[in-house]
C-alpha positions in Angstrom: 49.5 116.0 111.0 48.8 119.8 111.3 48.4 122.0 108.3 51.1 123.7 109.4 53.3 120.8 109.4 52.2 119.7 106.1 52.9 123.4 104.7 56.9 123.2 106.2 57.4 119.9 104.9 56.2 120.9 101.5 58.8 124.0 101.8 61.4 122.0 102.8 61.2 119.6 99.7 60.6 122.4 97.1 64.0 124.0 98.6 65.8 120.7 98.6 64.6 119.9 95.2 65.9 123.6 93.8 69.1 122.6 95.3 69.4 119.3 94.4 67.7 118.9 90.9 68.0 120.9 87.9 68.3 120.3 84.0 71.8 118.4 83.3 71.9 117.2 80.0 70.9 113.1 79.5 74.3 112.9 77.6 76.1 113.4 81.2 77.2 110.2 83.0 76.3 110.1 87.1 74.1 112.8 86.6 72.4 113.0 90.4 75.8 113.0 91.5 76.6 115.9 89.6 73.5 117.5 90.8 74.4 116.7 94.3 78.2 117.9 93.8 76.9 121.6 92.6 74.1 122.0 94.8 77.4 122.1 97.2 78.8 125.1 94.5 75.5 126.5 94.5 74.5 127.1 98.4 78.3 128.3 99.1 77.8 130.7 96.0 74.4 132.3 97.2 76.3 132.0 100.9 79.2 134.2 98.9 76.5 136.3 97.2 75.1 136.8 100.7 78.0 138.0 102.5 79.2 140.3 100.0 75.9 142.1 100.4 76.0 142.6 103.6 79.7 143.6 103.8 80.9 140.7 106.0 83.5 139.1 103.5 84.1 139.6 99.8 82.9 136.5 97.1 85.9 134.8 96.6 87.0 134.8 100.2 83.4 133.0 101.0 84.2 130.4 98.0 87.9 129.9 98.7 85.8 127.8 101.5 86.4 125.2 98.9 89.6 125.3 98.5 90.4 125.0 102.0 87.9 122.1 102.7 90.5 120.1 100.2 93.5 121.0 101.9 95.9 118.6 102.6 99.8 118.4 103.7 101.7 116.7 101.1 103.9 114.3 102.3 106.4 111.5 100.8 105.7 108.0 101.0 108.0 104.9 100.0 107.9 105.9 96.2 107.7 109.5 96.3 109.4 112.3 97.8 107.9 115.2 98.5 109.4 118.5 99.4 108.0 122.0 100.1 110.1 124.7 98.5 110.7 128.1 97.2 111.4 129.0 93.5 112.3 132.8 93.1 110.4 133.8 96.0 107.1 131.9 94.8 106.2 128.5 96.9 105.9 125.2 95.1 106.0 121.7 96.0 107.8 119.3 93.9 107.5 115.5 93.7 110.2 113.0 93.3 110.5 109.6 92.2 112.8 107.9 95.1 116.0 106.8 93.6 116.9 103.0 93.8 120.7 101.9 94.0 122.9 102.5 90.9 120.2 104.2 89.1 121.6 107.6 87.3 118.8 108.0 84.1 117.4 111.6 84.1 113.3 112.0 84.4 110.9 113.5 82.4 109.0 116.6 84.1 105.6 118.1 84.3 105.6 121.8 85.6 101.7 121.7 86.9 99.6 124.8 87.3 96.1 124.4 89.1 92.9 126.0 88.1 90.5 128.1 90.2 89.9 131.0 88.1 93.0 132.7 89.6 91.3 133.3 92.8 90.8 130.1 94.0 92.9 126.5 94.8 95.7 125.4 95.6 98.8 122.6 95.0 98.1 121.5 97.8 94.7 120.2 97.2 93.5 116.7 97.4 93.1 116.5 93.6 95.8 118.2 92.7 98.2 116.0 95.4 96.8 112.8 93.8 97.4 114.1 90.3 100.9 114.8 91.4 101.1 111.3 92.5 99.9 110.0 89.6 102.2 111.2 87.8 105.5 110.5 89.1 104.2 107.0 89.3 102.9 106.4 86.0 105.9 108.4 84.1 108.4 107.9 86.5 108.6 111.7 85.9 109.8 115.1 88.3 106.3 117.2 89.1 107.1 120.3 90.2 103.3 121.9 91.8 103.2 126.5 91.4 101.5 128.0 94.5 101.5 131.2 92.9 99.7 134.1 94.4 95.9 134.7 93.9 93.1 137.5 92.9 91.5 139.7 94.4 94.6 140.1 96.7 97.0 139.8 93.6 95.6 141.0 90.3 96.8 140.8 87.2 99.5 140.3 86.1 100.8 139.2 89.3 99.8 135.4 89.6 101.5 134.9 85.9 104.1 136.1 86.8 104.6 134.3 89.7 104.5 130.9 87.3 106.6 132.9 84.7 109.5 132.9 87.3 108.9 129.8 88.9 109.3 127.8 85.4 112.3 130.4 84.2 114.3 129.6 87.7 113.2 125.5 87.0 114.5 124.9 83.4 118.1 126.4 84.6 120.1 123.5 83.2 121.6 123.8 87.5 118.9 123.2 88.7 117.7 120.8 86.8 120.6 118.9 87.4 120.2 118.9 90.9 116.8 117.2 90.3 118.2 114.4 87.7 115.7 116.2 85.5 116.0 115.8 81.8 116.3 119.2 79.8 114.8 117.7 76.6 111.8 116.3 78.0 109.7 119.0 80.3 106.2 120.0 79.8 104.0 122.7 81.1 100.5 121.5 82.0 97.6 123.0 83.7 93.6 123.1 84.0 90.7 126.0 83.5 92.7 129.3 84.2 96.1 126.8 85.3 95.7 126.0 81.4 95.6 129.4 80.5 99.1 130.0 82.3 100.3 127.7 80.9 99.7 128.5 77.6 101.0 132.1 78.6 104.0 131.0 80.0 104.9 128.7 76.5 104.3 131.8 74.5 106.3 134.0 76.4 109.3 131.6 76.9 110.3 131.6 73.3 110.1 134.9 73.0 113.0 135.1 75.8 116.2 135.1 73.5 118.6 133.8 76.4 116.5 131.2 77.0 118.8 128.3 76.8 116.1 125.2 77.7 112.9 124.6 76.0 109.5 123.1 77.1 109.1 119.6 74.8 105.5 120.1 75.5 102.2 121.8 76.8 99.2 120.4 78.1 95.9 122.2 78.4 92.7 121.1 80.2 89.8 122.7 79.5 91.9 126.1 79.4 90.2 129.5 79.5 92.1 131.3 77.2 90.6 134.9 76.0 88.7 137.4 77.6 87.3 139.5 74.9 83.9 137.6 73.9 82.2 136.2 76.4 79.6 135.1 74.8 80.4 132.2 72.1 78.4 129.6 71.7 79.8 127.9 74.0 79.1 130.3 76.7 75.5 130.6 75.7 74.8 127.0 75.4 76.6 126.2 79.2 75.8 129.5 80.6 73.8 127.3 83.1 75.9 124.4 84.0 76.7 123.1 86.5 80.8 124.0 88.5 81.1 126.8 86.0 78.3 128.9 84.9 78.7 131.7 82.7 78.4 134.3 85.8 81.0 132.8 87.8 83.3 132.6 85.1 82.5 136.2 83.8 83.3 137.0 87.7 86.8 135.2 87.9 88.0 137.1 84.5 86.8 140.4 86.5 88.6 140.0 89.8 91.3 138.4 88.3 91.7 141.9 86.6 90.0 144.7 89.1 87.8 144.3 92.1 85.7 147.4 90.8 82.3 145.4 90.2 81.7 148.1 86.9 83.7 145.7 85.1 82.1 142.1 86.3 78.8 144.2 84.9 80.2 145.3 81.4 81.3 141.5 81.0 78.1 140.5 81.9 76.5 142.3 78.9 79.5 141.7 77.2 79.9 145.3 76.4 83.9 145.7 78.1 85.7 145.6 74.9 87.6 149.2 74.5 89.5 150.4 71.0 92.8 149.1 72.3 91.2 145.9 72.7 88.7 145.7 69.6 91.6 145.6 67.2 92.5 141.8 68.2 88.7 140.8 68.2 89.6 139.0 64.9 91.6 136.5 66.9 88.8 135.6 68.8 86.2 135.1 65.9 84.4 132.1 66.6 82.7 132.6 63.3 86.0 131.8 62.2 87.8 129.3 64.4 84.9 126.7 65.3 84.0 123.9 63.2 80.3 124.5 61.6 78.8 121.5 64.1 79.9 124.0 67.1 78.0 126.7 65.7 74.7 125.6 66.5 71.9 127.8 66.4 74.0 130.5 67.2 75.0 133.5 64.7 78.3 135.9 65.5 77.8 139.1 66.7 80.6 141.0 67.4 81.5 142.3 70.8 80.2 145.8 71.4 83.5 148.4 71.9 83.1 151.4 74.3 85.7 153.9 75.0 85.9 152.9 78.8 84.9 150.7 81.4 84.2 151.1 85.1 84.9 153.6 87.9 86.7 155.7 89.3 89.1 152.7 91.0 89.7 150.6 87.9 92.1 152.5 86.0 91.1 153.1 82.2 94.5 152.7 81.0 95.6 150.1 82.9 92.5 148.2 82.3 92.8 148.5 78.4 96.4 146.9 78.4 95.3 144.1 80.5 92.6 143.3 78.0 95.0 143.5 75.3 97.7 141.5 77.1 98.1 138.1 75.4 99.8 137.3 78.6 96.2 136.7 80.0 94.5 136.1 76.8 96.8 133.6 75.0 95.1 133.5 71.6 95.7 137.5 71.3 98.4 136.8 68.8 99.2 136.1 65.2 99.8 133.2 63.6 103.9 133.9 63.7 103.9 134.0 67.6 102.5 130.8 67.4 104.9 128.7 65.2 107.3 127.8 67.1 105.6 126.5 70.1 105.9 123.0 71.1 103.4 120.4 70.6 100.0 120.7 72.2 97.5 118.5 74.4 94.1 120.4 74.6 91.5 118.9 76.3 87.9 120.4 75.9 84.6 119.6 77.3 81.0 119.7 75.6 79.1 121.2 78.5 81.5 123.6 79.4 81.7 127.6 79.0 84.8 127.7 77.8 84.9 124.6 75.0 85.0 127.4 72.4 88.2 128.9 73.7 89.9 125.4 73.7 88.3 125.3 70.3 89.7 128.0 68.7 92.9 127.3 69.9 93.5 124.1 68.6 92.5 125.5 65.3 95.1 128.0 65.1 97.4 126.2 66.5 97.4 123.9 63.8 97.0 126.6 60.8 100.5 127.8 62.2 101.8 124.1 61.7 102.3 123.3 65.7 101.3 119.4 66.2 98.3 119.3 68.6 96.3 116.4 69.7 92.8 117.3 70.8 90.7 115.3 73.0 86.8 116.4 73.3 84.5 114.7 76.0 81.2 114.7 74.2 79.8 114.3 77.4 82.2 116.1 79.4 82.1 119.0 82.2 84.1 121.6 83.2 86.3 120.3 86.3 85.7 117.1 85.4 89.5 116.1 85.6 89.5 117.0 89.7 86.9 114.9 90.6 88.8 112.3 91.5 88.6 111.9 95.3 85.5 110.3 97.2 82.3 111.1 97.7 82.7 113.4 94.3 84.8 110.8 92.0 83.4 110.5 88.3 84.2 108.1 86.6 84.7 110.2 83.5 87.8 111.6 85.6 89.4 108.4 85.6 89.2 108.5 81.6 90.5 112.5 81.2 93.2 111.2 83.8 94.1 107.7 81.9 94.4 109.2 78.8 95.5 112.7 79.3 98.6 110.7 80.7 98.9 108.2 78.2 99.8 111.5 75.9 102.4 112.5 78.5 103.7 109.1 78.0 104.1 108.9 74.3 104.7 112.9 73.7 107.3 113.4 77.1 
């Protein structure tokens, strides 16, 4: 064999090997498969990186890649029927239980909001279709699936509001007639930045004084829920791991506000906070809000506060309100906006960026007296709920899914 030959080879494996392997934690279950899931994640992310560069096609058009690659066309089957509709001009997809002869009992019902940072998936997803599924079959309950719209093309706060209409049109007690749906036992439910709108769309609800029906409960998956420290523990410790690094979650929070990159770099350093902004830090304090055995080695420093962020494009003003806005940060708010809200499911995950926001949440939640069950994966990732479908099916999905439905069951 020539030197040559030997020297390629050699290339070849190094480059595989950087794909392929890299430090995942012993603790994590089917670890090479993870490695071979996000070497996936990684080459479409340098791919994305790439493009962006040269000017061909933004980041998150390269990476919705993914979300297409899962695409599917729901469709009913002999249990379920499945239609495609619109809800106050915002596309959903709603699954029925098929009705047998004679039978008149109302359903249960799980408003479901998918994750993807706000700039990626879709309801119509493999995962998400299955989960759907899974659903109606298991608790014999109405799903109704949100297509809202996504960033860049739709910043904030355009794809809550989207959801925000969709649930206020849905808990109509018409329309939930039409769909034999029970007005005393909905939910809200989503995962990653789908849990975050749903935690949004809880607290705004009962703030709405005509609203007539009320959610029974919410159910958050490993929700991303506050953009003004981006560097808890929990983001230090995971800023490496694999499906969501610390970068590409830094990256969703800015284009989900701005596409002006000045903010993605002031996240970064952490260094975006502003004075309108600074004042609600305390609702953030990890110091605060995490147990002691998540502080780790790690000591609180508060965010830095500048008196603007950006360029000429993002809009100082707009872009301190938006940081503010509890709407996309749902553990802005006191204690008394939390009270009345209805019981919780939070789901965190130990080798995940955003465990600290699930965290924190659940603590408050339950200093203001709201029942909340929370379920940590000690040796859990982010995403790890969506893995579901073959070749990338954990097994540790089948366990978030088995008993994050077992709490629908007894809660809904």
């Amino acid at each position: 064999m020539r030197f040559g030959s030997i020297i390629v080879i050699v290339a070849l494996c190094s480059f595989t090997a950087y794909y392929i392997y890299e430090p995942i934690p012993e603790e994590i279950e089917e670890r090479w498969k993870l490695m071979l899931t996000n070497s996936f994640f990684r080459s479409l992310s340098h791919l994305a990186d790439l493009s962006e560069l040269l000017g061909l096609k933004d980041y998150m058009g390269v990476m919705y890649f993914i979300t297409l690659a899962e695409k599917v066309v729901p469709e009913s089957d002999e249990h379920i029927e499945v239609t495609e509709e619109t809800f106050d001009g915002v596309e959903v997809v709603l699954y029925q239980p098929k009705q047998t002869g004679g039978d008149t009992e109302l359903s249960r019902a799980v408003i479901y909001l998918h994750g993807g940072g706000w700039c990626l998936g879709s309801s119509r997803m493999s995962p998400y279709d299955l989960l759907a599924r899974t659903l109606v079959a298991e608790l014999d309950a109405v799903v109704l699936s949100v297509e809202y719209r996504l960033a860049p093309a739709h910043h904030f706060p355009v794809p809550y509001e989207d959801v925000y209409r969709v649930v206020k049109h849905f808990l109509q007690k018409g329309v939930l007639a039409k769909y034999s749906v029970d007005p005393g036992r909905i939910a809200v439910s989503g995962d990653s930045a789908g849990g975050n709108l749903a935690a949004a769309v809880s607290q705004q609800l009962q703030k709405d004084p005509g609203q007539q029906v009320h959610l029974k409960a919410q159910a958050l998956i490993y929700p991303v829920l506050q953009a003004l420290d981006l560097n808890t523990p929990s983001y230090q410790q995971n800023q490496d791991m694999p499906i969501l690094p610390r970068t590409l979650m830094v990256r969703f929070w800015s284009e989900y506000f701005t596409s002006d990159k000045a903010l993605f770099r002031a996240m970064m350093a952490n260094t975006h906070n502003n004075p309108e902004s600074s004042s609600l830090l305390k609702f953030v304090n990890w110091s605060a809000f995490l147990p002691e055995t998540y502080h780790r080695k790690y000591n609180y420093s508060a965010p830095a506060v500048v008196q603007g962020v950006g360029g000429e494009g993002v809009g100082m003003e707009g872009l301190a309100q938006s940081l503010a806005d509890p709407r996309a940060s749902p553990l802005l708010v006191p204690d008394s906006a939390l009270r009345s809200l209805p019981k919780a499911y939070i789901l965190t995950c130990e080798y995940d960026v955003l465990r600290d926001d699930g965290i924190m949440y659940v603590t408050r939640l339950r200093s203001a007296g709201v029942e909340v069950t929370h379920e940590h994966y000690d040796t859990g990732f982010h995403g790890g709920l969506m893995f579901t479908v073959w070749p990338t099916d954990f097994l540790i999905a089948r366990r978030m899914t088995n008993n994050y439905i077992k709490w629908l069951e007894e809660n809904l």
